[in-house]
N, C-alpha and C positions, 0 to 999 in steps of 0.2 A: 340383382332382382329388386332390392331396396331402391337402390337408384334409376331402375327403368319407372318402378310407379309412381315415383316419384313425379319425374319428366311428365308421365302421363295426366297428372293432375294441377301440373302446374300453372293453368289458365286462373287457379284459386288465387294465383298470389295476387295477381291488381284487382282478384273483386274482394280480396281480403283488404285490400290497402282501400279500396273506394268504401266500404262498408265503415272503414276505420274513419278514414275522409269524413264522414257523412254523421260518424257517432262524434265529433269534435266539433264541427260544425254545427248542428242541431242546437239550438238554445233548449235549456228549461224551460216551459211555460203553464201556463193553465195549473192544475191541479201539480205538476211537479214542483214549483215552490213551493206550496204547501208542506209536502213530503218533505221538502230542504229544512221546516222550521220547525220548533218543537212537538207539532203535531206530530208529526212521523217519528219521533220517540218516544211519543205518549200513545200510539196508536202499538209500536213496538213492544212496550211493557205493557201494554194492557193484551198483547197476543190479539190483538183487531176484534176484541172482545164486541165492542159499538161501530163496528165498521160490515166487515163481513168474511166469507170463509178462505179468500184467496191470499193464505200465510206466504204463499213463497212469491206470488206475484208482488203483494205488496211490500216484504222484507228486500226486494231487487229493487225495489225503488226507494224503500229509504235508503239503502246504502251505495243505490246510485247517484243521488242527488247529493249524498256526502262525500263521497269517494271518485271522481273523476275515470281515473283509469278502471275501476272496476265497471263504470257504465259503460266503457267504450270497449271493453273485454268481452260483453256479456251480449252487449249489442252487435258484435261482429260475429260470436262464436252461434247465435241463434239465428242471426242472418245464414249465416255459411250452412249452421245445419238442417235449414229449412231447404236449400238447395240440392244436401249430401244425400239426404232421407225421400226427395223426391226421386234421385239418380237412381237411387239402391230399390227403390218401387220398381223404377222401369227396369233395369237388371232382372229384376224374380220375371219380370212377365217377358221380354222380348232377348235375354240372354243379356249373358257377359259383352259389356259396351266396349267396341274397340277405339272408339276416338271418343273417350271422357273428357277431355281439356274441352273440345269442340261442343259438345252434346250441351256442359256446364255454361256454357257462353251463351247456349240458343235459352236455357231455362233462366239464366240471367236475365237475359232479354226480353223474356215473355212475362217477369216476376216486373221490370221495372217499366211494363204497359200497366199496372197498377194505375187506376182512378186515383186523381187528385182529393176525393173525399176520402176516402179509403188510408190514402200516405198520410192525411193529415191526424189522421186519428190512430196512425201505428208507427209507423217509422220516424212521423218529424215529432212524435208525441212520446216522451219515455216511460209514462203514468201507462198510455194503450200500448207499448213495444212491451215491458215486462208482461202484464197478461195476456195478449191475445198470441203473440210469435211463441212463446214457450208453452201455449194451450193446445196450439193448433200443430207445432213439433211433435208434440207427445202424441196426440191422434193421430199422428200420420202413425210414428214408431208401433202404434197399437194397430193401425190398422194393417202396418205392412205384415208382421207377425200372425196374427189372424188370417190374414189370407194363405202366406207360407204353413200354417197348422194345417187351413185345408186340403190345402196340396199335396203336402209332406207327410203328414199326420205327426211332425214330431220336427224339436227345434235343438240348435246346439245347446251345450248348457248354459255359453253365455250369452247367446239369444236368450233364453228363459228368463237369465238373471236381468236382462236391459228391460225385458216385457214386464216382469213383476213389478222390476222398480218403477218405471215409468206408468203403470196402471197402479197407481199407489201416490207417488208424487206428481203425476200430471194431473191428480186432480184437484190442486188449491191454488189454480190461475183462474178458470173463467166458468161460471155456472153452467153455462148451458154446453159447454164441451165435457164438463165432467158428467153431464147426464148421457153426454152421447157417447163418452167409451165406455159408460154400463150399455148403453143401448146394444153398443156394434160387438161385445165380446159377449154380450147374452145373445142375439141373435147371431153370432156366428158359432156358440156353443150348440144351439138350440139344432138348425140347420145340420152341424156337423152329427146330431145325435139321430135326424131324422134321414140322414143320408146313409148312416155307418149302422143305427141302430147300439150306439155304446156310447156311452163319456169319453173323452179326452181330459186328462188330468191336466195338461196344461191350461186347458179353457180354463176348469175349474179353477184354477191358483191365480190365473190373470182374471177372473171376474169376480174372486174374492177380495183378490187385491184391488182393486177397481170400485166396487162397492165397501168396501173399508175405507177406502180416500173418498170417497163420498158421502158418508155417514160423518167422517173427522170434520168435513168440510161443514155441513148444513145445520152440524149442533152447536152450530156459531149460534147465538143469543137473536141475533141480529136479522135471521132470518123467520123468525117469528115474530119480526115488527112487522116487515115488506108483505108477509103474508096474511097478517091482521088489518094490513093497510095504513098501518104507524108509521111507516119510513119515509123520512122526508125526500129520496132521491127515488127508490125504488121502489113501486109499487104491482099491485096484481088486479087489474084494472082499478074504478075508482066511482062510489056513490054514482054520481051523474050520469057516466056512460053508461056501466055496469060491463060486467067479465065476458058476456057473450056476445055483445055490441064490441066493444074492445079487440076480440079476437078477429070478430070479422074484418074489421076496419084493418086491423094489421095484414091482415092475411090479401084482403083485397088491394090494397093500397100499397103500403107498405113493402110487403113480400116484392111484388111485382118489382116495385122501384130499386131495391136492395140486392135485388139477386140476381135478376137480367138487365135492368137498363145503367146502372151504374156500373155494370162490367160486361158492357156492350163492345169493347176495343177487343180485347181478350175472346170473349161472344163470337166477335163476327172472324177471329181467326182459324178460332175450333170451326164455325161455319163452314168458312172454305177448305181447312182437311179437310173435315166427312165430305162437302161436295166435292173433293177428287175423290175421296175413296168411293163415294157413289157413281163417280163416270167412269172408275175402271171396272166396277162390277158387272154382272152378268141381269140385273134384273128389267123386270120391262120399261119400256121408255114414260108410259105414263104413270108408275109409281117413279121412277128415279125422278121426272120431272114435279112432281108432286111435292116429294120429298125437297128438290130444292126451294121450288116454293115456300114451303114452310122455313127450310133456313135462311132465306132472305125476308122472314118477315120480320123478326123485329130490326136488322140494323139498318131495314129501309124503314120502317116506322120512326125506329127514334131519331135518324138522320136528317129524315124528310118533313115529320110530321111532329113527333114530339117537341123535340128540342126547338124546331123554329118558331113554334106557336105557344110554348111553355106552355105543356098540357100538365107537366110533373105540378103546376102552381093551382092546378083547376082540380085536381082529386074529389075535392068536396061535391062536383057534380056527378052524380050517379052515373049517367052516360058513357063522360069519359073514364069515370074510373073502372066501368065493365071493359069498355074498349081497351084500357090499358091492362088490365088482367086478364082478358082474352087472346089478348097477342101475347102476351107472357107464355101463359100456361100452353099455346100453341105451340110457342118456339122453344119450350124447355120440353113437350113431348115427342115433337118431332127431331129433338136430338138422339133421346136415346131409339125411337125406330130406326132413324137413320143407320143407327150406329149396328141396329139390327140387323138393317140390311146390307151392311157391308162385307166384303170379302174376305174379311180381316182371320186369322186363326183366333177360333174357339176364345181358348186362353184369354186373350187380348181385346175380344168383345165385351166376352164375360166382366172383365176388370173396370171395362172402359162404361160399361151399362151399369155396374154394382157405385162406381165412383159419383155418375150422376144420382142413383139412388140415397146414398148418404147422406146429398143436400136437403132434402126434407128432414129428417130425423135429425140431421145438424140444426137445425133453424125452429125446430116444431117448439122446444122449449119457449122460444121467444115470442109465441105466438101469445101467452099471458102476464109476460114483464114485460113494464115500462119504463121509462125510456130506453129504445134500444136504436143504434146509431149506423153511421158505414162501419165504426170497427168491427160490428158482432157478426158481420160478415165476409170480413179479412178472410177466414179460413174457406167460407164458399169461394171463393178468388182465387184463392190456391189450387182449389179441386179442379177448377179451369183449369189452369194452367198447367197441372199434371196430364188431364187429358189432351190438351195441346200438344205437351213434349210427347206426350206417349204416341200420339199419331205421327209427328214431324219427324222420331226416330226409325216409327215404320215405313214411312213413305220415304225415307235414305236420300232424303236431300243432303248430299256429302263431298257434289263436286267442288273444285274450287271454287266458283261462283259464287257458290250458297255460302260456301265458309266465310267469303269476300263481305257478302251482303250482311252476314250476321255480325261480323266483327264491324262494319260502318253502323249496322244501327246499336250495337254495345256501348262504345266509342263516343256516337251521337249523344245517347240517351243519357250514360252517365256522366259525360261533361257538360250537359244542360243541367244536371242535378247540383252536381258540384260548384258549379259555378252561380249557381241559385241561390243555393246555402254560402257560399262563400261572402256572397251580398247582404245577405240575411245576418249572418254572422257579424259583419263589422257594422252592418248599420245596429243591431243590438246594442255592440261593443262601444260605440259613438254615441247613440243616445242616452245612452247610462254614463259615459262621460261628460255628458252636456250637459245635465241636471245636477251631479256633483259639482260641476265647477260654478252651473250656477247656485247653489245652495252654499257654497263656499263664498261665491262673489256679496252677494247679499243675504246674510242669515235672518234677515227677515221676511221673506220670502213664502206668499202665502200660497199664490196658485203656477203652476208651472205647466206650459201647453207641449206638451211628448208624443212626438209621431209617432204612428202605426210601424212596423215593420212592412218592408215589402212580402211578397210574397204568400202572404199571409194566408193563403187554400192552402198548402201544404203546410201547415200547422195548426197546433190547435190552440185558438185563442191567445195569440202571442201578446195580446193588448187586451189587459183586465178589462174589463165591462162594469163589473157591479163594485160597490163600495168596501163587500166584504175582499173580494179578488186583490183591490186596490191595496188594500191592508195591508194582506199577505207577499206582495208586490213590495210595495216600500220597505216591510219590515226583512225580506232577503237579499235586497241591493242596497240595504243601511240608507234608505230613501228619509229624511224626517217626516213622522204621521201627521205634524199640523200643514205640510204641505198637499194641497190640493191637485192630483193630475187628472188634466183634460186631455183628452184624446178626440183626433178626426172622426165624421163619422166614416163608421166601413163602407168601403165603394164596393157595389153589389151586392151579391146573395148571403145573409148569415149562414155559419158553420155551423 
């Protein structure tokens, strides 16, 4: 029995070995030197007193940045169970999965269409991999539970004991995720009270747990700068704009570009599910054609029209930014009717229509902090992507073909990665040789001109910019501080 589930899951072993790949590969950059140098032990003892409330996010990266194999332990094992916790969703809704190795390969597949801005602020970054991948785990685990209490009305006990801990410790990775598993376990309490007309004690324990890691979390010090507008990084709009100018621009702007057009590949795959699950349905020909219309409007927008004419770089003009949030909010409402109108069981609508709902109340927080990036919408990316698997396990694409075709694009996809990083890696590994041996050759040696790294969209800021960056650069590759480094300027678009 041990060893048939075993077989059955053994598709995990080369994306555990690639995920491992890719945690070796990955240099430190950006803000993770930092972590590597005293700060990240004075930030340690001070319990992030002057930083802010994400204790376990940022305790993984100072002892990532010091401890090798713990980063590449930690970075595998949150990879993997961002994949497991997707699998075990689609199980509660479409039944016990008879080909797991296969199913695990297509969510592989669909996880590593991730956007280039996206990877670089999570995966090729270890400062964004500690909190957003272990923020957006834990909301899944809370969310899978929650749905199981409504169904079930009752969990095992160590369901219970995973849900307590995890709405309690998942909230000191990323702000606006810890407001949203008080959100999604108040209103799935709330819902449950208004459906049953009684409490469930489990709700209660998970939403006390929930809001206890939330209250631990924002009686950081630190959070009464950003909100008096003291904080030098984070703020809540600012004098000039002002908070409700601020919100709008986010929301009009912003929102639009972060949520649909930067995960337009993924976008336009959920597309085509629903547009088969709408051509086997039974509904009239001018809503279903309607319906497709709408889902082809944004990935022929951005394909056609955005990206060729760089409309993303015109926002400031009123026009185009209504036209870009008009097509937005178009193609993000005519997903969940679509999905309405589909023939799908109950169950599987339901989950599939509640999954797009979440995206707001995920993202609403960020609608009045600033600076907010691709990372803070990592976990909206995810949500795709589960609705993707969820549809591609219904529609039983499981001949050998299909199996054929997902393993060349697996295959494809992650030896372009690895062999990315592989480049990436030695040219690191070289250029930090070339500067030692020059600073050996001649110890007089005032300025020294240091290439960029290739590759450089899929990471974050691998070549300091500012003087301060610079600092922290020489002072964790034993660089000497009276030497000056020049850097090319970056070819194309800043990160």
């Amino acid at each position: 029995m041990m060893l048939e589930r075993v077989l059955r899951y053994r598709i995990l072993v080369p994306i555990i070995f690639f995920y491992f790949v890719m945690s070796v590969l990955t240099p430190l950059t950006h803000d993770d030197l930092e972590w590597a140098t005293s700060y990240g032990t004075e930030m340690l003892n001070s319990f992030y007193a002057t930083l802010n409330g994400r204790y376990l996010g940022n305790t993984f990266e100072v002892i990532a940045t010091r401890i090798p194999p713990f980063r590449y332990v930690i970075y595998v094992l949150f990879s993997i169970g961002i994949l497991l916790i997707i699998q075990k969703s689609a199980d509660d809704i479409l039944g016990k999965d008879r080909q797991p190795s296969y199913h695990l390969l297509v969510l592989f597949t669909l996880i590593l269409c991730i956007p280039a801005t996206i990877y670089s602020q999570i995966y090729g970054w270890f400062a964004g991999f500690y909190n957003y991948v272990p923020a957006t785990f834990a909301s899944l685990v809370i969310l899978r539970y929650c749905v199981k209490l409504m169904y079930h009305k009752t969990l095992l006990w160590w369901e219970m004991v995973i849900l307590m801990i995890t709405a309690l410790l998942g909230q000191w990775f990323m702000e606006s995720m810890t407001l949203f598993n008080v959100g999604i376990i108040l209103i799935a309490t709330l819902v449950y009270y208004v459906q049953y007309k009684k409490h469930l004690k489990q709700f209660l324990i998970a939403l006390i747990s929930s809001v206890l890691g939330a209250i631990i979390m924002f009686i950081n010090p630190q959070y009464v700068k950003i909100f008096s507008g003291q904080s030098d990084y984070q703020k809540v709009g600012n004098k000039e704009e002002g908070l409700l100018n601020r919100i709008l621009k986010t929301f009009l702007t912003q929102f639009p570009e972060h949520i649909i057009y930067q995960s337009i590949l993924i976008l336009l795959i959920v597309a085509i599910l629903l547009g088969i699950l709408l051509y086997r349905s039974d509904i009239s020909l001018v809503i279903k054609w309607s319906l497709f219309v709408g889902l082809a409007s944004a990935p022929i927008y951005t394909f056609f029209i955005r990206i060729p004419f760089d409309l993303n770089l015109k926002l400031h003009e009123t026009s185009i930014a209504l036209l870009d949030f008009t097509i937005a909010i178009l193609f993000y409402s005519v997903l969940i009717v679509a999905t309405c109108y589909t023939s799908v069981p109950k169950r599987l609508k339901t989950y599939i229509v509640l999954l797009f709902v979440t995206i707001p109340i995920m993202v609403a927080p960020l609608l009045i902090v600033q600076p907010i990036g691709p990372r803070n919408f990592y976990s909206v990316f995810i949500i795709f992507v589960m609705v993707a698997f969820l549809i591609y396990r219904y529609l039983f694409f499981e001949g050998p073909q299909w199996q054929g075709l997902i393993k060349i694009f697996a295959i494809t996809f992650s030896s372009i990665y690895i062999i990315m990083f592989l480049i990436i890696a030695i040219s690191d590994h070289t250029r930090i040789a070339k500067i030692h041996h020059a600073t050996t050759e001649n110890p007089k040696l005032k300025t020294y001109h240091m290439k960029r790294l290739p590759f450089e969209d899929y990471m974050q800021r691998s070549s300091p910019e500012t003087e301060r960056r610079k600092r922290i650069f020489k002072e964790y590759y034993e660089i000497p501080q009276n030497i000056k480094l020049e850097f090319p300027p970056k070819v194309g678009k800043d990160s």
